[in-house]
DRENDO-1510 file (C-alpha; in Angstrom, 1 decimal, always signed):
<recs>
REC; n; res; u; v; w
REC; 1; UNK; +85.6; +148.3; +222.3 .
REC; 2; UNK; +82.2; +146.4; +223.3 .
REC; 3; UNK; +79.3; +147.9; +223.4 .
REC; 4; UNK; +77.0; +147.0; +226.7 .
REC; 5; UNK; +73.7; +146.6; +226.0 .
REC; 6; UNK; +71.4; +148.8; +228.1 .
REC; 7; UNK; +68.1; +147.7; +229.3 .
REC; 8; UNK; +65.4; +150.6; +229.7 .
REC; 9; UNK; +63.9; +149.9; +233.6 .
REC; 10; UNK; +60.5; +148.9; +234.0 .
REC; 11; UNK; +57.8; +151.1; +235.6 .
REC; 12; UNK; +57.5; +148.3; +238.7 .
REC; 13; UNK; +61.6; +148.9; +238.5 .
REC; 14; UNK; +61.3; +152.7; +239.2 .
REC; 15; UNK; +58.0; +152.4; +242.0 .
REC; 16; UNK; +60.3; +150.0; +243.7 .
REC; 17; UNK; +63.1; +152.3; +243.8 .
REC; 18; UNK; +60.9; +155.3; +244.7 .
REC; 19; UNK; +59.2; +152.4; +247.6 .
REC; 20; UNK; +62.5; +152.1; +249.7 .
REC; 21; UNK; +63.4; +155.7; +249.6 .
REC; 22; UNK; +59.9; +156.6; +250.8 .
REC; 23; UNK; +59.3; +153.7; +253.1 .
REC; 24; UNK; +59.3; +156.0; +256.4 .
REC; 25; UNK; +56.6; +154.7; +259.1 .
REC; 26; UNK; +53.2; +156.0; +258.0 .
REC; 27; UNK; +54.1; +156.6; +254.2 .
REC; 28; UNK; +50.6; +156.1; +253.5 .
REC; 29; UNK; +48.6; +157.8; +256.4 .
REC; 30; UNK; +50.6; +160.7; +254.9 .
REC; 31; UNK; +49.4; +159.9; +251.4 .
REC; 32; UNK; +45.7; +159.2; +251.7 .
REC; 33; UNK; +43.6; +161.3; +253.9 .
REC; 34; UNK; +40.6; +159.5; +253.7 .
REC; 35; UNK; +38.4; +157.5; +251.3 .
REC; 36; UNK; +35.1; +158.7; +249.3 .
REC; 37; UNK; +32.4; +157.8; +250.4 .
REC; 38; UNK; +29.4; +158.7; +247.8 .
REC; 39; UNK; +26.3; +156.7; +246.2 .
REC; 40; UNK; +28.5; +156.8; +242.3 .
REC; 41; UNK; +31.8; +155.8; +244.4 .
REC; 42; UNK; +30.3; +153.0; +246.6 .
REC; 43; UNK; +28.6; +151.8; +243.0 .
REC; 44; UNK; +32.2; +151.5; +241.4 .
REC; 45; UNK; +33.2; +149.9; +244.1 .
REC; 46; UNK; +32.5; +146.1; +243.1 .
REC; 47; UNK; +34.1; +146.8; +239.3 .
REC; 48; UNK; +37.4; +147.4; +241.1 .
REC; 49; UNK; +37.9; +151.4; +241.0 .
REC; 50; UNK; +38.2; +153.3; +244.4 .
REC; 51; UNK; +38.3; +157.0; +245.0 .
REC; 52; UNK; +40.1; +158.8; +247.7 .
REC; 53; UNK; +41.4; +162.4; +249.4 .
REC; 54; UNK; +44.9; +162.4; +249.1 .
REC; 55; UNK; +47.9; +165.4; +249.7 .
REC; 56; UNK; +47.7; +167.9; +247.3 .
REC; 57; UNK; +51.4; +167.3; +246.4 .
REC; 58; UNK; +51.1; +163.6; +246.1 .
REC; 59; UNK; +52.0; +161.5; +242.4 .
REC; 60; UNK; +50.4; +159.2; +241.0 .
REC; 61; UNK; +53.3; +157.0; +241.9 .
REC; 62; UNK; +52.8; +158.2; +245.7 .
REC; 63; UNK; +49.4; +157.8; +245.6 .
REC; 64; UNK; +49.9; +153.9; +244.0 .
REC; 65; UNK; +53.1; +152.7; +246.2 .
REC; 66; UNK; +50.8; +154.4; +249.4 .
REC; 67; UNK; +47.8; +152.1; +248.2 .
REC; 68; UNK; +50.0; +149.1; +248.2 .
REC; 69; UNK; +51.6; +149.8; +251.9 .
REC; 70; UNK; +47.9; +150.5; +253.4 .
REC; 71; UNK; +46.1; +147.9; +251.6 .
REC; 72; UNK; +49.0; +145.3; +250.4 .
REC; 73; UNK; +46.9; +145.6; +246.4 .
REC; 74; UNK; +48.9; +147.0; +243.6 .
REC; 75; UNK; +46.8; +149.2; +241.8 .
REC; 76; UNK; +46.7; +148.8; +237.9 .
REC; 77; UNK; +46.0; +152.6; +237.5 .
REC; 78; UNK; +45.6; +155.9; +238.8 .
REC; 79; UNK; +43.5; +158.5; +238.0 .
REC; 80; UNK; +44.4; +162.3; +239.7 .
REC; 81; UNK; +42.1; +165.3; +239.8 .
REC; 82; UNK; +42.1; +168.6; +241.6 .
REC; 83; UNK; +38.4; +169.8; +243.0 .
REC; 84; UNK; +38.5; +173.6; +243.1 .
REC; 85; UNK; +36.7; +174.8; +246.5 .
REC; 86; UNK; +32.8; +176.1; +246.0 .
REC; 87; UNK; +31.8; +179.1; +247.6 .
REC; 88; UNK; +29.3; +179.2; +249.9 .
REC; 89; UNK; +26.6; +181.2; +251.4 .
REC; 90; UNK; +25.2; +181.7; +255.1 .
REC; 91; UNK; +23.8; +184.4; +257.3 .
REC; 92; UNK; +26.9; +185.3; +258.2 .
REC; 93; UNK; +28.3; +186.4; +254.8 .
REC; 94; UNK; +30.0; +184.1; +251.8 .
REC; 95; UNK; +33.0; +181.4; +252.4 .
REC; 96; UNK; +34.7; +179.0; +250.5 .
REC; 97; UNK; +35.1; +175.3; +250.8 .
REC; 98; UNK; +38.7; +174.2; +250.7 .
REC; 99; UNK; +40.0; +172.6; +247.3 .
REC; 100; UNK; +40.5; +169.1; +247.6 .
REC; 101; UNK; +43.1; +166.7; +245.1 .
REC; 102; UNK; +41.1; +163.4; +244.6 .
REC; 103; UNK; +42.5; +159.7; +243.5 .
REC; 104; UNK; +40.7; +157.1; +241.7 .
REC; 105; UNK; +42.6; +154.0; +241.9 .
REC; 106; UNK; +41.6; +151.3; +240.1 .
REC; 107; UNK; +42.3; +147.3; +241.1 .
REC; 108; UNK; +43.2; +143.7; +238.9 .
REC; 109; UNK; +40.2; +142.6; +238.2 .
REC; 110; UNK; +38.6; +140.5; +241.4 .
REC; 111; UNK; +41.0; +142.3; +243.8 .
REC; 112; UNK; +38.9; +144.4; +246.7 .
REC; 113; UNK; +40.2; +146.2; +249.4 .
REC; 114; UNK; +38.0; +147.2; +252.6 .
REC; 115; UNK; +38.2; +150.8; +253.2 .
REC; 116; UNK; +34.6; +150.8; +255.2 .
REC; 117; UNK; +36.4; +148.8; +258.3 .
REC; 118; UNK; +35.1; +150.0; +261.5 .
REC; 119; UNK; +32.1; +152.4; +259.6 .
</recs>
């Protein structure tokens, strides 16, 4: 009996497979909720690396194959962090910010992607 060779996929294998099962219309409006805007994120900006609000349920392999349908850039990485809400203070008693799940994507070197269109 032969023995067949397996081949382990690739990572690009896997996102492409995970791509057509989750290429419904608006794949990444659902995925990124907006971009940061900040004086350290606009800074980082021209070394490649983008920040943005995204679904708290989202992957990292959401939050990359949603970056390449909005912007047509693969990203090379992708950082995830959860932001827990700050409470807050007013006349009118205490409150609490909501939490927020932030992305920091980060592009080939010279790629850039406009996110402050129409600002």
């Amino acid at each position: 009996m032969a023995k067949v060779a397996r081949t382990k996929k690739t990572t690009e294998e896997k996102e492409v497979k995970k791509a057509s099962a989750a290429s419904s219309v608006g794949f990444a409006r659902q995925i990124l909720i907006r971009p940061v805007v900040s004086e350290k994120t606009v800074a980082r900006e021209s070394q490649g690396v983008y920040t943005f609000v995204v679904q708290p349920n989202a992957t990292k392999v959401d939050v990359k194959l949603a970056v390449k349908e909005a912007y047509g850039v693969m990203p090379v990485k992708v950082a995830v962090l959860h932001t827990e809400g700050k409470v807050t203070r007013s006349n009118r008693g205490f409150g609490r910010r909501s939490a927020q799940k932030k992305a920091i994507v980060t592009l080939k070197k010279g790629a850039q992607i406009s996110i402050h269109e129409g600002v």
